[in-house]
C-alpha positions in Angstrom: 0.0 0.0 0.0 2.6 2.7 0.8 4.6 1.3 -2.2 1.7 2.5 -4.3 1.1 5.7 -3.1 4.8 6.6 -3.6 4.4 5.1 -7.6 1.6 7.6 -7.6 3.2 10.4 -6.5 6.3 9.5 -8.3 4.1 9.6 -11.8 2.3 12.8 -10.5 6.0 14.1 -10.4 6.9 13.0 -13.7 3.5 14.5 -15.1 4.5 17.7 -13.6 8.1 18.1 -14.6 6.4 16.8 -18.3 3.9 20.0 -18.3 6.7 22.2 -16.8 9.4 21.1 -19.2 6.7 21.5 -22.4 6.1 25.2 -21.2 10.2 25.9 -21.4 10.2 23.8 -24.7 7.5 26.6 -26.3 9.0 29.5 -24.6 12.6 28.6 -26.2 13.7 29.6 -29.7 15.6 31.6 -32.8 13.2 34.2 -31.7 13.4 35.3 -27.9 9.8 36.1 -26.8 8.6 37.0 -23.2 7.3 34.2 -21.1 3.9 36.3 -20.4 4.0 37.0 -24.2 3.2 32.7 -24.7 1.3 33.0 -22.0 -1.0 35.6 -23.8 -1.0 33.6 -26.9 -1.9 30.3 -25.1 -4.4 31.1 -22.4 -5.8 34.8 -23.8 -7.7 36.3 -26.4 -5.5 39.6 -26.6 -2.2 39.1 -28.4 0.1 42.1 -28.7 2.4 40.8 -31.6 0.7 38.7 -34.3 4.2 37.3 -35.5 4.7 35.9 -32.2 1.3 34.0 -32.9 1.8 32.4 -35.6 5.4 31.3 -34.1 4.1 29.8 -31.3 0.8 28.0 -32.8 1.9 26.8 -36.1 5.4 26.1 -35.4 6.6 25.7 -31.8 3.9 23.7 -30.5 3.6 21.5 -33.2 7.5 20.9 -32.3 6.7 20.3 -29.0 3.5 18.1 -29.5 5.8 15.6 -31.8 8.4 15.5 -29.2 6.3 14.3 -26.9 4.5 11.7 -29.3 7.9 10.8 -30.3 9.8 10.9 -27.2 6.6 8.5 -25.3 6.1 6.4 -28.0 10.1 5.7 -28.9 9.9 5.0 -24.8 7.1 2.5 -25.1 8.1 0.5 -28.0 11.8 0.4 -26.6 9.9 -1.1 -23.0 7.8 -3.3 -25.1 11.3 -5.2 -27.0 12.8 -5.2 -23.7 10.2 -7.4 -22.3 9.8 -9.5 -25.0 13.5 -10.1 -25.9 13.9 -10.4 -21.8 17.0 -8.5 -23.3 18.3 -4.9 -21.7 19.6 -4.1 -24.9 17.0 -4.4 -27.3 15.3 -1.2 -28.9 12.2 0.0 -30.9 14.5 -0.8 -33.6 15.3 -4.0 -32.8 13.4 -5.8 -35.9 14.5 -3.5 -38.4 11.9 -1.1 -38.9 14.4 2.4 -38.8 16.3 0.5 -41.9 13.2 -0.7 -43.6 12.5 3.0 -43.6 15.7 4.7 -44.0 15.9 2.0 -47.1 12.5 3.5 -48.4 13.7 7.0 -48.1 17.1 5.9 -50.0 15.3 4.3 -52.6 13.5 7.6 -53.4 15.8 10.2 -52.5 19.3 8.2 -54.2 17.6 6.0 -56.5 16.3 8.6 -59.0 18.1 6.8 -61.8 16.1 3.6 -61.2 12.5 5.3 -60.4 12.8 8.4 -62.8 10.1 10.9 -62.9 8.4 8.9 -60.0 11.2 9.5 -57.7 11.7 13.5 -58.5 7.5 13.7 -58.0 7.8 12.1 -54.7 10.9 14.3 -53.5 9.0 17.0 -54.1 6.3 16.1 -52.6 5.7 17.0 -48.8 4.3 13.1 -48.0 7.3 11.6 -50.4 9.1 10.8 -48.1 6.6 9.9 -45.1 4.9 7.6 -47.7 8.5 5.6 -48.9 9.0 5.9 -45.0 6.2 3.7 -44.1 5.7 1.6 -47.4 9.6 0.1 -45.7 8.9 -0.2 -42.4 5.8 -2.1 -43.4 7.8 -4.5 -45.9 10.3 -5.5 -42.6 7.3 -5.5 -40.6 5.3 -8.3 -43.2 8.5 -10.1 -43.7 8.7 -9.8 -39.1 5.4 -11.4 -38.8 5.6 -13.9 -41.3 8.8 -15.1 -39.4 7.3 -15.0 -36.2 4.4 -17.2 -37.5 6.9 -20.2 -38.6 9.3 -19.5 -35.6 8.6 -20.6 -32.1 11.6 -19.2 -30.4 11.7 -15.5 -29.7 15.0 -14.8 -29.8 15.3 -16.3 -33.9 12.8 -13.1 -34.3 15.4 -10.7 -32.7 18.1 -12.6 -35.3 16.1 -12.1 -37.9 14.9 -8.6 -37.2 19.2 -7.9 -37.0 19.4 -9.5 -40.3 17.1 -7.5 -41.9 18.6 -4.3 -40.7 21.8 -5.3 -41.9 20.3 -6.3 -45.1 18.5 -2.7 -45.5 22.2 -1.3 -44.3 23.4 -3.0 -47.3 21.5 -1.4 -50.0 21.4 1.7 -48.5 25.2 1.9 -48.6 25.1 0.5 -52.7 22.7 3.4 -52.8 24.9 5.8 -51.6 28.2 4.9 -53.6 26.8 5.4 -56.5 24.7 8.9 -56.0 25.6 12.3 -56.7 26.7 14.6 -53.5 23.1 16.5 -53.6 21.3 13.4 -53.1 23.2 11.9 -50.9 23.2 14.8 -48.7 19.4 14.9 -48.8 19.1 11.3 -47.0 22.0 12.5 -44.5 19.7 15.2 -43.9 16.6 13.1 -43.1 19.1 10.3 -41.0 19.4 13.2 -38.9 16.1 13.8 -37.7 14.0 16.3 -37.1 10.6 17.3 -34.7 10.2 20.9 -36.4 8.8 20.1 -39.9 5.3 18.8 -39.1 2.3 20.4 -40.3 -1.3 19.9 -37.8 -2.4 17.3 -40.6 0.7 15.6 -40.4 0.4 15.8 -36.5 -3.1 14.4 -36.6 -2.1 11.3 -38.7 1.2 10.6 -36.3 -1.3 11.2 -33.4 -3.7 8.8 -34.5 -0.7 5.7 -34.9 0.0 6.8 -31.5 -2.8 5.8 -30.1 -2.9 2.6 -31.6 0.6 1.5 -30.5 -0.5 2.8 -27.0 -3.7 1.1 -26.5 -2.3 -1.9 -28.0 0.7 -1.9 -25.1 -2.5 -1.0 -22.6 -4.1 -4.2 -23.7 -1.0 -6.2 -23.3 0.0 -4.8 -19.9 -1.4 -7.9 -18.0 0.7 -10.4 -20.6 3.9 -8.3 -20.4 3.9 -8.9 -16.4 3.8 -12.5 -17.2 6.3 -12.8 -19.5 8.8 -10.5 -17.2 8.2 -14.5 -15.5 9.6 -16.4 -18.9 7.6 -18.1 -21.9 7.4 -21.0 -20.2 5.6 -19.9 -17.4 3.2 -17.6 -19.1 2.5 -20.9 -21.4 1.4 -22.4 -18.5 -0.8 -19.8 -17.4 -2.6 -20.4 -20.8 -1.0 -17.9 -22.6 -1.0 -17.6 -26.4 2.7 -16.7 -26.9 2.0 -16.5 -30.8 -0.8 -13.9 -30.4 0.8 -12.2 -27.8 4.2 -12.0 -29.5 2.1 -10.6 -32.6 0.4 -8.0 -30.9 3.5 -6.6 -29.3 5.0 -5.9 -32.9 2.1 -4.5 -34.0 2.2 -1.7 -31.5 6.3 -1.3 -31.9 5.9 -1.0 -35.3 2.4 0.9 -35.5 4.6 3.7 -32.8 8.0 3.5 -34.5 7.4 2.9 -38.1 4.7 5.9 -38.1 7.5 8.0 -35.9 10.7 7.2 -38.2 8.2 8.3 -41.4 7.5 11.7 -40.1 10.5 12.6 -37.7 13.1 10.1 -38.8 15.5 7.8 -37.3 15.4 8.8 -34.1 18.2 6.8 -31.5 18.7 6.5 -27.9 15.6 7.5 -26.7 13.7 4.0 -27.1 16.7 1.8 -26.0 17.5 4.5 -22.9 14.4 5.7 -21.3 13.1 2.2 -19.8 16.2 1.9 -18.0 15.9 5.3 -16.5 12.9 5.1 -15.5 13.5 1.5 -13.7 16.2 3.6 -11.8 13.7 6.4 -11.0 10.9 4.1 -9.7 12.6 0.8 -9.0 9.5 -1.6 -10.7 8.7 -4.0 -12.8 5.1 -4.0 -12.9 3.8 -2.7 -16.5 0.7 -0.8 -15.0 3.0 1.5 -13.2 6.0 1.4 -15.7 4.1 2.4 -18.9 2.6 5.6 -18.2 5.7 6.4 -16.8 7.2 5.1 -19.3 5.5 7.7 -21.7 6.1 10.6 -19.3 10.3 10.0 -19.1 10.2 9.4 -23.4 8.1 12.4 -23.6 10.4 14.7 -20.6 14.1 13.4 -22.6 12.9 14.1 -26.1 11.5 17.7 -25.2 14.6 18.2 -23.5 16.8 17.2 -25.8 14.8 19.6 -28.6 15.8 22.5 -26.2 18.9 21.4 -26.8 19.1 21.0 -29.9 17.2 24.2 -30.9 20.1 26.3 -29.4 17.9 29.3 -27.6 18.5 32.7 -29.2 20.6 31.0 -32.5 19.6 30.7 -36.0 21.3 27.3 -36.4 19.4 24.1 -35.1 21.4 21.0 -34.2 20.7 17.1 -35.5 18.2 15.6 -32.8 19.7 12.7 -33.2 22.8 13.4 -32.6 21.7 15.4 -29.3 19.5 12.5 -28.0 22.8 10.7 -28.3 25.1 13.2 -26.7 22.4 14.3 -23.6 21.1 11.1 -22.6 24.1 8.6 -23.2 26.3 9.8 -20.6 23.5 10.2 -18.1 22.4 6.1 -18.2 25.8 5.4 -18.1 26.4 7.8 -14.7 23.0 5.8 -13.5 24.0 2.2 -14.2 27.9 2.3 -12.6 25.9 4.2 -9.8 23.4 1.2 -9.5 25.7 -1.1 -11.1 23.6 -3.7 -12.3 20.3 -3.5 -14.7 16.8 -3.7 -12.8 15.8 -5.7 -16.1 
């Protein structure tokens, strides 16, 4: 009993410092504007400077609305592996989704010669590259779930999900030898990432994969607890490992296929957060870890794009890279403190 009431006010904490951090995240750009100024803009009907409007609703929260999606739902797909594989090291990208997509992307943006016209229409095109995004992820995913239907062991999945990246690595790097310098730096561009180029439309459609991979992770809550147990066990429980298995890649790949399509390739976060937030609230149960699960993904990736934005500059760094460069050294301060995984 008093172990739950401290989960609860450790997640009304984390909720907290989530709202808090989203206000900074807003408030924080090329163009310095006064905290009572977004204030005015969010919460009142009066706005003294119509440029500072249009900054902060059509650009800034949009920014800060994917960072949370994509910081949460990174967080949740990486927890979702990690229970699956039983493996501290596995990640949303585990099964090669990010290369499915990344191959996509290459396809279109440095295989112009072998598409044509088709390839120059979709470059151009502000879904182009969303749409070649998803149509990979989804071939990895098919290719995934076939696997998994044939393959009782979980860990030949992870194998063949590894495989499958390296495959997509492959082509990609074929790809790339052979392109001119202007389209290869175009997919260096998107590799890096970014959470500033959605439109509300595009937001809506990320939003609505969001909530699919959520509920989906809702709905398998009780099963995850039972496999934290091992296969075997949960077998004898009655559990169909085969459904269950399928439903879990589902949601990864309904939450990162969608968020590597519209933000890109996007490391760290997935793999990291689960980890940190074991250290912050020392549990293993999945009704207390997923929500705050989404709250740490949602707090690291809205930090991170404060970072990364460089307050009162022009010049905006690679997200990825920062996700990399903020959160890295802070699990590895965490784990040699704690010196063992709570995994």
């Amino acid at each position: 009993m008093q172990n739950t009431r401290a989960y609860k006010i450790s997640l009304l904490l984390l909720l907290l410092v989530t709202l808090a951090v989203w206000f900074l995240n807003i408030s924080l750009g090329s163009v310095s504007i006064p905290f009572d100024e977004v204030l005015a803009v969010l919460f009142s009907s009066e706005r003294s400077e119509s440029n500072w409007q249009y900054i902060i609703m059509e650009y800034r929260i949009p920014k800060a609305l994917t960072s949370v999606l994509a910081g949460s739902g990174l967080a949740v797909s990486g927890m979702l592996m990690q229970t699956m594989f039983r493996n501290p090291l596995a990640g949303p990208y585990v099964l090669g989704l990010s290369s499915g997509a990344s191959l996509g992307v290459a396809l279109v943006l440095m295989g112009a010669s072998l598409f044509g016209g088709l390839a120059t229409v979709a470059i151009f095109s502000s879904w182009g590259l969303v749409i070649a995004s998803s149509v990979g992820s989804l071939l990895v995913l098919l290719a995934v779930m076939l696997a998994s239907i044939r393959l009782k062991d979980t860990m030949a999945i992870l194998i063949i999900g590894l495989m499958f990246a390296s495959l997509s690595s492959a082509v990609v790097s074929v790809l790339a030898y052979f392109s001119p310098a202007s389209q290869l730096q175009q997919y260096v561009f998107w590799s890096y990432g970014s959470v500033g180029d959605l439109s509300w439309n595009e937001l809506g459609v990320l939003f609505f994969f969001w909530v699919l991979g959520t509920g989906l992770a809702v709905f398998s809550i009780k099963n995850l607890n039972t496999l934290l147990l091992g296969e075997q066990y949960a077998k004898s429980l009655g559990m169909n490992i085969s459904r269950n298995r399928a439903i879990l890649i589902i949601s990864t790949s309904f939450l990162a296929g969608s968020i590597t399509a519209f933000a890109g390739p996007i490391a760290f976060v997935g793999l990291a957060v689960p980890h940190l937030i074991r250290q912050v609230i020392p549990v293993n149960d999945h009704k207390i870890l997923l929500p705050a699960v989404i709250l740490g993904g949602a707090i690291l990736m809205l930090l991170c794009d404060i970072v990364a934005q460089l307050p009162g500059s022009e010049h905006t760094l690679p997200i990825n890279a920062i996700t990399s460069l903020v959160g890295a050294p802070v699990v590895i301060w965490l784990l040699v403190r704690k010196r063992k995984f709570l995994f």
